[in-house]
C-alpha positions in Angstrom: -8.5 -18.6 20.9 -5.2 -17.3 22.8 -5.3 -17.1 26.4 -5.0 -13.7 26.7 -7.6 -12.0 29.0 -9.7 -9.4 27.0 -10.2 -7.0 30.1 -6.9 -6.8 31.3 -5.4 -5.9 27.8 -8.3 -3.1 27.4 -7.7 -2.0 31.1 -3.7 -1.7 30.4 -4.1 -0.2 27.1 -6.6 2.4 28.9 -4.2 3.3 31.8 -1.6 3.7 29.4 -3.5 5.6 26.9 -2.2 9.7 27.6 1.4 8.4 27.8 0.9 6.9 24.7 -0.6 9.6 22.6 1.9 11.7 24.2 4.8 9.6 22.5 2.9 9.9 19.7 2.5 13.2 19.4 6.5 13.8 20.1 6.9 11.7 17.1 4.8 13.4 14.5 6.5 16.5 15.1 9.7 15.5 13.1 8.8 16.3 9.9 10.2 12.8 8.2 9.4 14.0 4.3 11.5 11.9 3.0 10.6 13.2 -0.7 12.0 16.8 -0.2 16.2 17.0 0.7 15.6 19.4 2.8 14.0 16.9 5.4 16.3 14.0 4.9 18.2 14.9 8.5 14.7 14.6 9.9 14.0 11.2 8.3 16.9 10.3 10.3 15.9 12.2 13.5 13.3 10.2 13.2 14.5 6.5 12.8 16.4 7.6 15.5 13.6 8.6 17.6 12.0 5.5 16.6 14.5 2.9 17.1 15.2 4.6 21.3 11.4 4.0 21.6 11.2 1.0 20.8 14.5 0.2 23.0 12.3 1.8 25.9 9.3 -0.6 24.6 11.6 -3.6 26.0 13.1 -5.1 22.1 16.2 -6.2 23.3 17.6 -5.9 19.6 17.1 -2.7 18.1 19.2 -1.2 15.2 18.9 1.2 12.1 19.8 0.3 9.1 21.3 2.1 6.2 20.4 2.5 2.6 21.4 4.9 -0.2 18.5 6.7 0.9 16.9 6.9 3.9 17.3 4.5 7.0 15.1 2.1 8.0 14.9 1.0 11.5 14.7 -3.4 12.8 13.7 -4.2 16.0 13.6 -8.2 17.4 11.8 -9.2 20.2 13.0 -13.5 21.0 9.9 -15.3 22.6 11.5 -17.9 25.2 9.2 -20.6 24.0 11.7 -22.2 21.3 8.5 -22.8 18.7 7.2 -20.1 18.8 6.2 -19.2 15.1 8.3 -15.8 13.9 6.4 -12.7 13.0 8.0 -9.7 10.8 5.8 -6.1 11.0 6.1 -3.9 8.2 5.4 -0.4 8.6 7.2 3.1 7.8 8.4 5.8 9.2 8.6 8.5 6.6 5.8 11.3 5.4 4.4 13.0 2.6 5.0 16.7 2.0 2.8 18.7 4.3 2.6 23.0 4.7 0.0 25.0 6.4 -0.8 26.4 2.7 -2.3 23.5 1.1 -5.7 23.6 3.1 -4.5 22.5 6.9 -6.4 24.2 9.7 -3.7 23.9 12.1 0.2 23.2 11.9 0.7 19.4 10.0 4.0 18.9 11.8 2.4 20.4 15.7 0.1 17.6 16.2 -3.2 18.6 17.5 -6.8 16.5 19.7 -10.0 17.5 18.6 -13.2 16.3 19.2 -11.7 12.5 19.7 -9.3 12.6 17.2 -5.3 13.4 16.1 -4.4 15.6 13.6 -0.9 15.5 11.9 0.8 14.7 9.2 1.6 11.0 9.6 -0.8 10.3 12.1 -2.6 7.3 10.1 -0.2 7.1 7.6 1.9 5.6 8.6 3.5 6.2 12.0 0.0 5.8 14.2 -0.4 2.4 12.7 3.4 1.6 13.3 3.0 2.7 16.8 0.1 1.2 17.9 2.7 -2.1 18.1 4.7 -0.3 21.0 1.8 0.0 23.4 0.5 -3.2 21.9 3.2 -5.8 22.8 3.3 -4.2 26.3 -0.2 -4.8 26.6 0.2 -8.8 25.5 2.9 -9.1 28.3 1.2 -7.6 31.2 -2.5 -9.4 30.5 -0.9 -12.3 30.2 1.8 -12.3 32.6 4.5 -13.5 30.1 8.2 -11.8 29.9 8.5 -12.1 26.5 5.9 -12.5 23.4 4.2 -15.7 22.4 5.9 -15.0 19.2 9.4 -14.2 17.8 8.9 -10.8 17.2 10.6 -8.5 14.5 9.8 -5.2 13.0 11.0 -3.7 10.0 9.7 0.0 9.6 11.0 1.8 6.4 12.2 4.8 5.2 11.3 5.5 1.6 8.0 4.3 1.2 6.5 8.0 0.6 9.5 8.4 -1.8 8.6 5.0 -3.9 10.7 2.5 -2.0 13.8 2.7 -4.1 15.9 0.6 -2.2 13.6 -1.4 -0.6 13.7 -4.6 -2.2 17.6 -4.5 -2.4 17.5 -4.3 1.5 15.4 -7.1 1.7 17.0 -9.4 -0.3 20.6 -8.0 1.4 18.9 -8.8 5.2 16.7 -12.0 4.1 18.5 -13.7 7.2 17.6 -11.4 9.7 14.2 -10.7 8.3 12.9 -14.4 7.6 9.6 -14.8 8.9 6.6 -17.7 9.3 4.3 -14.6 7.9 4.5 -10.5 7.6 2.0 -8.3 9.6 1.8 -4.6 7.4 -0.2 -1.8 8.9 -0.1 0.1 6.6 -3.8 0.1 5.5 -7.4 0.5 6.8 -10.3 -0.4 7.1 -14.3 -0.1 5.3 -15.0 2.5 7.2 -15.6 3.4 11.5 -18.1 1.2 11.8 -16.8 -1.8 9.7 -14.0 -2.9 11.0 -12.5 -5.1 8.1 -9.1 -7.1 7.4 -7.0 -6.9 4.0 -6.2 -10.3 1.9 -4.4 -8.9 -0.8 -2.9 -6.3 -2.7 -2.5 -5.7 -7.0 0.8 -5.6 -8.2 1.6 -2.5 -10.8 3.5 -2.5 -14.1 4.2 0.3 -15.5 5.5 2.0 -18.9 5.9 4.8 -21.3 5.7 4.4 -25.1 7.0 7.0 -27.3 6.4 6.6 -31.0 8.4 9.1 -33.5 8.1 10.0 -36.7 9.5 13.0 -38.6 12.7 14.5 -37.7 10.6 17.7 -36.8 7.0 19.0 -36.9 6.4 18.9 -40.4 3.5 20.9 -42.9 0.1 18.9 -41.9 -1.0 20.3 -45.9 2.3 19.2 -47.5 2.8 16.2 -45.7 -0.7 14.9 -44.4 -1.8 11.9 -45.8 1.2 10.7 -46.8 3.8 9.8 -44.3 2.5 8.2 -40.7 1.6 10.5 -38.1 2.8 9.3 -34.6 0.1 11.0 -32.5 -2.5 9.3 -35.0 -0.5 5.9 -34.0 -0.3 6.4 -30.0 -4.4 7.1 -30.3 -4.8 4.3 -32.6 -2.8 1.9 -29.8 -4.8 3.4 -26.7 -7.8 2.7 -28.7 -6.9 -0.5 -29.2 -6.0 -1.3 -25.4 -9.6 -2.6 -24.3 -12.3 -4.7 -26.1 -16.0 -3.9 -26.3 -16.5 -5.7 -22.9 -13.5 -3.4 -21.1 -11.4 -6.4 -21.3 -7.8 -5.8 -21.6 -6.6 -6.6 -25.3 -3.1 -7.6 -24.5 -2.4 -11.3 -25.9 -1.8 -13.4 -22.8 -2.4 -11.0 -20.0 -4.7 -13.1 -18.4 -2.7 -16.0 -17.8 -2.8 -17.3 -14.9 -4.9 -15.0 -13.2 -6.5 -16.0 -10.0 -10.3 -15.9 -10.5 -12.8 -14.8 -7.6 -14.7 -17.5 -5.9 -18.0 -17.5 -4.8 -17.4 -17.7 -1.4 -15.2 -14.5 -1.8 -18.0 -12.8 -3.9 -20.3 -13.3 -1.4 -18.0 -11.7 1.4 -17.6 -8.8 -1.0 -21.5 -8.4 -1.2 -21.5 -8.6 2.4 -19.9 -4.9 2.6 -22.6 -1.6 2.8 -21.1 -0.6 -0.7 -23.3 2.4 -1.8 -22.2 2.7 -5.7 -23.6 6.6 -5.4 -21.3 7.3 -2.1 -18.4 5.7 -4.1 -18.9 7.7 -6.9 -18.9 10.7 -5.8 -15.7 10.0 -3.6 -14.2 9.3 -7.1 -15.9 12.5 -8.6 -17.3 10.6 -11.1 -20.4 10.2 -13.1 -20.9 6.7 -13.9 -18.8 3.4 -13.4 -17.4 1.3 -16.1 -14.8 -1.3 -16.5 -14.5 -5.0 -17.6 -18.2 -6.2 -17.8 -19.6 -9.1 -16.1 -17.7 -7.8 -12.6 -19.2 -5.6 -9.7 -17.1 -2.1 -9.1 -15.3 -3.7 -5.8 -14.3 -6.9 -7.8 -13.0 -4.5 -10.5 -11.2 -2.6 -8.4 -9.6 -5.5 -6.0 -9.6 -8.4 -7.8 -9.4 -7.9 -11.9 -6.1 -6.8 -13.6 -6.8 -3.5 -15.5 -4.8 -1.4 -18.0 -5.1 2.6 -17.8 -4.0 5.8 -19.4 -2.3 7.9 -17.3 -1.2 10.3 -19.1 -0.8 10.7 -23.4 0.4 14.1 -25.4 2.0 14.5 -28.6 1.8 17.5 -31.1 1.2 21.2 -30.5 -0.6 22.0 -27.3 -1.4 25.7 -27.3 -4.1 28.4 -27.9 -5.3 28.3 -31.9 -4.4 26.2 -34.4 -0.7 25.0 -35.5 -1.4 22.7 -38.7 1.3 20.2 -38.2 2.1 16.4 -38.3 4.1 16.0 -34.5 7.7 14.7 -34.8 6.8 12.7 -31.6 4.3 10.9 -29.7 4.2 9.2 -26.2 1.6 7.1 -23.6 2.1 6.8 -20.0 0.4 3.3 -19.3 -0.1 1.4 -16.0 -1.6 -2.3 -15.5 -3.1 -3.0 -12.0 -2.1 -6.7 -11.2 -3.4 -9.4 -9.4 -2.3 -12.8 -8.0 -1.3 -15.1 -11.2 0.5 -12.7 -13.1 3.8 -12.2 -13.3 4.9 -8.8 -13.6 8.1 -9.9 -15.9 5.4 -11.6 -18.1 2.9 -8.8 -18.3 5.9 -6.0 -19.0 7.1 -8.8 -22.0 3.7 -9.6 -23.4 2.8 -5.4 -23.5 6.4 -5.0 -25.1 4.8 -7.6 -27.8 2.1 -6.4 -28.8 2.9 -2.3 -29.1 5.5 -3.4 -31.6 3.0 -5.4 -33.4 1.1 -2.6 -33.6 3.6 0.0 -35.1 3.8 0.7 -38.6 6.7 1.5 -40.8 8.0 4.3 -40.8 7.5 4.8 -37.0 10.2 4.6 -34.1 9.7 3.9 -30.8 10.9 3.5 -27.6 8.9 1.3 -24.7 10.4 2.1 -21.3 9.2 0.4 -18.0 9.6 1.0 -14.5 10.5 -1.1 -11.6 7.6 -3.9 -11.3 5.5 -4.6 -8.0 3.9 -8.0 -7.6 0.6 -8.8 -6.2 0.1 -10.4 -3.1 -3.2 -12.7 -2.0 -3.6 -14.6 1.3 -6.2 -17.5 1.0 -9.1 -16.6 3.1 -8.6 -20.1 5.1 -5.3 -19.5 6.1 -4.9 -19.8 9.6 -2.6 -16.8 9.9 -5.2 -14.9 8.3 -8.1 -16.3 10.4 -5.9 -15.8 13.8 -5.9 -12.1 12.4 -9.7 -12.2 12.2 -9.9 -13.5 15.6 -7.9 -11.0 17.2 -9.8 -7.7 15.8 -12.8 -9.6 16.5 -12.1 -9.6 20.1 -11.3 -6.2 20.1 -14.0 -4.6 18.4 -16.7 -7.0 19.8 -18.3 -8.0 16.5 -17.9 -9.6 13.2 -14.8 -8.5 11.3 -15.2 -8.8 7.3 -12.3 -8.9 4.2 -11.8 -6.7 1.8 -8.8 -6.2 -0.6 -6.7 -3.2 -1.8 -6.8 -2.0 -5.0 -3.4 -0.3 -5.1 -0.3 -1.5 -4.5 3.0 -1.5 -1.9 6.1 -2.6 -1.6 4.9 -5.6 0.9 4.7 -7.8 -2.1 8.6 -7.8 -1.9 8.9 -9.4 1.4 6.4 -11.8 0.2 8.3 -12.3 -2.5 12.0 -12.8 -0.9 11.2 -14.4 2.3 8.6 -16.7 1.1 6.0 -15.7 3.6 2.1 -15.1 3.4 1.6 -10.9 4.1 -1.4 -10.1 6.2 -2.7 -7.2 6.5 -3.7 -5.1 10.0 -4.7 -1.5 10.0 -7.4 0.5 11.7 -7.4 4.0 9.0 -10.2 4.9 7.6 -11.1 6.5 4.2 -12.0 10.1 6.2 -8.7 10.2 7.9 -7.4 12.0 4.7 -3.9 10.3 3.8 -2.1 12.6 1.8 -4.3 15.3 2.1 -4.2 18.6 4.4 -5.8 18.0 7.9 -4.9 13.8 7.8 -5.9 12.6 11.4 -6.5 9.4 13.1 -9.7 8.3 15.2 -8.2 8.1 18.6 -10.3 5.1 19.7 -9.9 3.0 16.3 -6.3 3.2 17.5 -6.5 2.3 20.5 -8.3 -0.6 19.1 -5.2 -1.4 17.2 -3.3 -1.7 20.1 -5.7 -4.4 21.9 -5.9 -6.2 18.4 -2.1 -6.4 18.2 -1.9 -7.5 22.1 -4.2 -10.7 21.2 -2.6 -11.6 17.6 0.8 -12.8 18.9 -1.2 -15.2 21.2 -3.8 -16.1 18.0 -0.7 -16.1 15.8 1.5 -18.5 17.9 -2.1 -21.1 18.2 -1.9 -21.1 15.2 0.9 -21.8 13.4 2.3 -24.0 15.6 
């Protein structure tokens, strides 16, 4: 354990508390959509805003950094000890669409307290959680008396994540240098729930990819023709259909090479989590679970590839009847990964086995988007476990692991800079990201600032 005294970074982090939410506050009012043109200025306002703060914080290095898009803003904090291990913290600045119209009780972009907690757009995801670091290194200096952190600090907070992170990666592999890092912190994500306080291992990756079978040159006669030339939207079902086997198994030759089983021990720490399968359901609005058999619904969700539908259409769509055979056909498909698979692989082995599947007389066209790996850290890593320590210390009990079942753009700095990616957020599921009214539990964050002011102690222990 780091020697940083648990009272006095709970005492600093309390007197410092208004001033802080105050900050906050200031920043959630720039309305950093970076989806919608009309906002761009403001994504900048705010990487400006964000990069003086952290100036005021005490980084001695702090700089924005252009993209094609939107900027995203580095800070680097040196630690005078000359081993100190080097930490990067991923985070961004930007925010999905918001308006008083979609179902907000108050004003998304004039930040409001009630009954314990913040309301704004942004105020979990994803600039509380970036924030939180501000008050936190402060906190790690004063309780332990040090002028600079145990570690070599550096933040990297982007500006297109809500958008897709388009240029991401490129930045990352342009900046390697500056960026490389012993391991990546993201807060970004959350946690179980209030009560559970929980830490993040891993990520899936996503591949995704539109087929689009055609067949006639136009919509022909479905009594002239029917029966005797192929009917695309006949072949797109007929390849959905064939996507999973009877046990929910994905069919694709080869798509589960390499994949990283579950072990016990981490099936046990799943079981460990109050999972109520009713609760979850209806939170999906669903009626019953399914998936690949022999797996629980959190190891489906966290720690098995899958393949979905997301969206399919061919033929006429209107009111009545129109008796044709569709010129055209398509699929929208998307494959959750997890550590193992290559996304390159997956996208080629999928590419492989449509065209198997596509008669004569059928064209097609498979068309895949930008690939996002997955991302796993061992549960006995000791970055992990110092990660572990430190919320431990601040919420006085037993911290747990869960994964993610989506996917983010961290897997790219894992990927470039060769580090392990941690994970270290305080949301919760009711804090409504994306959604009207999205908020963020006042205390939980303030937790997030004590558990950042004992990682960079925990973190320097132990990787040294």
């Amino acid at each position: 354990m780091s020697d940083t005294p648990d009272n006095a970074v709970r005492t600093y982090t309390e007197q410092h508390r208004a001033a802080f939410l105050d900050d906050l506050a200031e920043w959630l009012r720039i309305p950093s959509v970076s989806a919608q043109p009309e906002h761009h200025g403001d994504v900048r306002r705010s990487a400006e805003w964000l990069s003086g703060k952290l100036s005021e914080t005490g980084f001695p290095v702090t700089e924005i950094w252009e993209t094609p898009g939107a900027p995203a803003v580095f800070a680097e904090w040196p630690s005078q000890d000359p081993d100190a291990p080097v930490v990067l913290v991923y985070g961004h600045h930007d925010v999905q669409p918001a308006a008083r119209e979609d179902g907000w009780h108050t004003d998304p972009f004039d930040p409001v307290i009630r009954d314990g907690r913040m309301y704004g757009r942004g105020a979990a995801d994803d600039k509380g959680q970036v924030f939180f670091h501000t008050l936190g290194v402060r906190a790690h200096l004063a309780a332990t008396g040090r002028t600079t952190p145990a570690v070599h600090l550096k933040l990297l907070i982007e500006g297109e994540e809500e958008s897709g992170s388009p240029h991401f990666r490129a930045l990352a592999e342009e900046r390697a240098g500056r960026l490389a890092a012993d391991v990546v912190i993201v807060s970004d994500t959350g946690m179980w729930n209030e009560t559970t306080p929980t830490v993040c291992t891993g990520m899936r990756g996503l591949a995704e990819c539109e087929i689009e079978l055609s067949g006639p040159g136009q919509d022909i006669h479905s009594g002239s023709f029917g029966g005797a030339v192929p009917n695309p939207a006949t072949e797109i079902a007929r390849l959905v259909a064939a996507l999973h086997d009877q046990d929910g198994r994905v069919a694709v030759p080869g798509f589960y090479d390499g994949v990283a089983e579950l072990t016990e021990a981490e099936r046990d720490l799943f079981a460990e989590l109050p999972f109520d399968e009713a609760t979850w359901l209806r939170t999906a609005s669903s009626h019953a679970t399914a998936g690949e058999a022999g797996y629980s619904t959190l190891e489906r969700i966290w720690a098995r590839p899958t393949a979905e539908v997301n969206g399919i259409g061919g033929g006429y769509q209107g009111a009545g009847s129109k008796t044709v055979i569709p010129a055209s056909a398509l699929v929208k498909l998307s494959f959750r990964l997890v550590a193992g698979q290559d996304p390159e692989r997956i996208q080629e082995a999928v590419r492989v086995w449509a065209e198997s599947r596509i008669p004569a007389g059928i064209g097609h066209r498979i068309t895949f988007a930008p690939a996002t790996r997955p991302c796993l850290t061992p549960l006995d890593h000791p970055a992990l476990q110092a990660v572990a320590r430190a919320m431990g210390r601040a919420f006085g009990t037993k911290i747990l692991f869960t994964r993610e079942g989506g996917s983010g753009p961290a897997a790219d700095l894992q990927d470039v800079l060769g580090a392990p990616v941690l994970f270290l957020g305080i949301s919760v599921p009711s804090d409504g990201w994306h959604g009207p009214d999205e908020k963020v539990e006042l205390d939980l964050l303030l937790k997030g600032v004590e558990t950042a002011a004992h990682l960079w102690g925990e973190l320097a222990d132990a990787l040294r």
